[in-house]
C-alpha positions in Angstrom: 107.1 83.4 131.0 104.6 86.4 132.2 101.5 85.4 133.4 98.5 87.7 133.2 95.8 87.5 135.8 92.8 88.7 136.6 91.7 90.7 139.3 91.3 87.6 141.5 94.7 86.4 141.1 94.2 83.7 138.7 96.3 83.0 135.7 93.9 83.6 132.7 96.9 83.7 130.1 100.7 82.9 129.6 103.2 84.2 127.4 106.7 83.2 126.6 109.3 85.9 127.3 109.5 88.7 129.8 108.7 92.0 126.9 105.3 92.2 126.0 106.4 95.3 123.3 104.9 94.9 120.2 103.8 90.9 121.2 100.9 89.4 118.9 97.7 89.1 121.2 95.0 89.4 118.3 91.6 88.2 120.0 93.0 87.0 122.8 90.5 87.4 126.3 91.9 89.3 128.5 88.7 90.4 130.6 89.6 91.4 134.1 93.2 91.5 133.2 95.5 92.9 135.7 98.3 95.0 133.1 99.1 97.8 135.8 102.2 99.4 134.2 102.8 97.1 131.3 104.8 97.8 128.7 103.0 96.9 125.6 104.1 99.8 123.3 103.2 98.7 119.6 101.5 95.9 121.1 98.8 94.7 118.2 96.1 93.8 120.1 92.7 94.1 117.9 89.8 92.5 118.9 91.1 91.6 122.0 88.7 91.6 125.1 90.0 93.6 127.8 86.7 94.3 129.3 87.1 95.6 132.9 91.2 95.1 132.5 93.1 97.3 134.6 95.6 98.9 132.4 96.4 101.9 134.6 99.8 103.6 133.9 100.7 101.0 131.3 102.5 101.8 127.8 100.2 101.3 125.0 102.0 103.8 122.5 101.7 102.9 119.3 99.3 100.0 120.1 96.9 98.3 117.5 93.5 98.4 119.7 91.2 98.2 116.4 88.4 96.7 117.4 89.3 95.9 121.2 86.5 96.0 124.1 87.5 97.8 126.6 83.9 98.2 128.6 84.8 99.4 131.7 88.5 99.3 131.4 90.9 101.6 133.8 93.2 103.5 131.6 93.6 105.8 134.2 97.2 107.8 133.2 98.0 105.0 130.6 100.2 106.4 127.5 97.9 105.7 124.3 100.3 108.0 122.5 99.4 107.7 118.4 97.5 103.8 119.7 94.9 103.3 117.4 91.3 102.6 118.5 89.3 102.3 115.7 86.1 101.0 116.2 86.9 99.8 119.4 84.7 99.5 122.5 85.4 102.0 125.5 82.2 102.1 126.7 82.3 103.5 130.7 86.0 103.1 130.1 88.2 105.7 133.2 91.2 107.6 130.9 91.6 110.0 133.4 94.6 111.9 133.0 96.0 109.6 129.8 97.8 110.7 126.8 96.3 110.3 124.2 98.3 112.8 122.0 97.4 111.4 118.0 95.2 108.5 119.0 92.8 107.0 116.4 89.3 106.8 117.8 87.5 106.6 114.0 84.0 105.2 114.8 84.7 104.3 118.5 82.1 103.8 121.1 83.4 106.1 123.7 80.0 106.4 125.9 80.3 107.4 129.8 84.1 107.4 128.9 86.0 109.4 131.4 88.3 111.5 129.8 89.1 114.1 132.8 92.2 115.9 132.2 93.3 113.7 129.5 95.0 114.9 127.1 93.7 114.8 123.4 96.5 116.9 121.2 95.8 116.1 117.7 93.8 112.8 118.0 90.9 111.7 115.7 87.4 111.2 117.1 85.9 111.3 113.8 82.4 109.7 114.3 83.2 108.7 117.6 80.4 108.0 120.4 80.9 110.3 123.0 77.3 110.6 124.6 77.4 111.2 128.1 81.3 111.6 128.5 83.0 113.6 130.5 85.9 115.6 128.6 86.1 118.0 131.5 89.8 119.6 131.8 90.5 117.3 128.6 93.5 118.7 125.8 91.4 118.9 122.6 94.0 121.3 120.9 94.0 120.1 117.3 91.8 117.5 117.6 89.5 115.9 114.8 85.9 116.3 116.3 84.2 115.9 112.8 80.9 113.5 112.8 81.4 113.0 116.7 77.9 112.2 118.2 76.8 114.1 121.4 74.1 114.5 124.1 72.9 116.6 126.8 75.1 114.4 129.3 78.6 115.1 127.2 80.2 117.3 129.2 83.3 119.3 128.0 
């Protein structure tokens, strides 16, 4: 059994088993979650709340985020290798230093995301939100930018 917690130490959820790769947690509410260095590769989690989770370093390759808050999430060095985030919430979200190598960002909100030195190979922002983020140092080699929306504060 793996209990998840939030970042005052209480148990907000329980699962059975010890692998959370590629477990079921559709719309589950994992605000404030505490997932330092999971491993939830091909984990399909859309619509789940993971608003203000700490997911920094974790394994979310492959991932099914479609849909997911993740307001003010850390993703700081997380490995969102090919994850898909369509249309999900990232909204003053820290993936500083992540890969995001072939991620799907179609219609995400990604505003005030911190995307320092993250690296962006290939993915698909199409119609993404990116006003006011900071893709400073980011890897945008090969990466779909069509439709993205900008402002003065997006800084690159």
């Amino acid at each position: 059994m793996i209990e998840i917690k939030n970042k005052s130490g209480e148990v907000i959820q329980k699962i059975d088993g010890a692998d959370l790769n590629g477990a079921d947690l559709r719309c589950d509410k994992l605000y404030e979650a505490d997932l330092k260095g999971a491993d939830l590769k091909r984990a399909v989690m859309h619509g789940v709340n993971l608003n203000g989770a700490d997911l920094s370093g974790a394994d979310l390759s492959g991932a099914d985020l479609r849909g997911a808050d993740l307001t003010g999430a850390n993703l700081q060095n997380t490995d969102l290798d090919r994850a898909n985030l369509e249309g999900a919430d990232l909204t003053d979200a820290c993936l500083f230093g992540a890969n995001l190598t072939g991620a799907y960002f179609y219609r995400a909100n990604l505003t005030n995301a911190d995307f320092y030195r993250a690296n962006l190979k290939g993915s698909n922002l199409t119609n993404a939100n990116l006003k006011g983020a900071d893709l400073t140092g980011a890897d945008l080699k090969d990466a779909n930018l069509t439709g993205v929306k900008i402002n003065k504060d997006t800084r690159f």
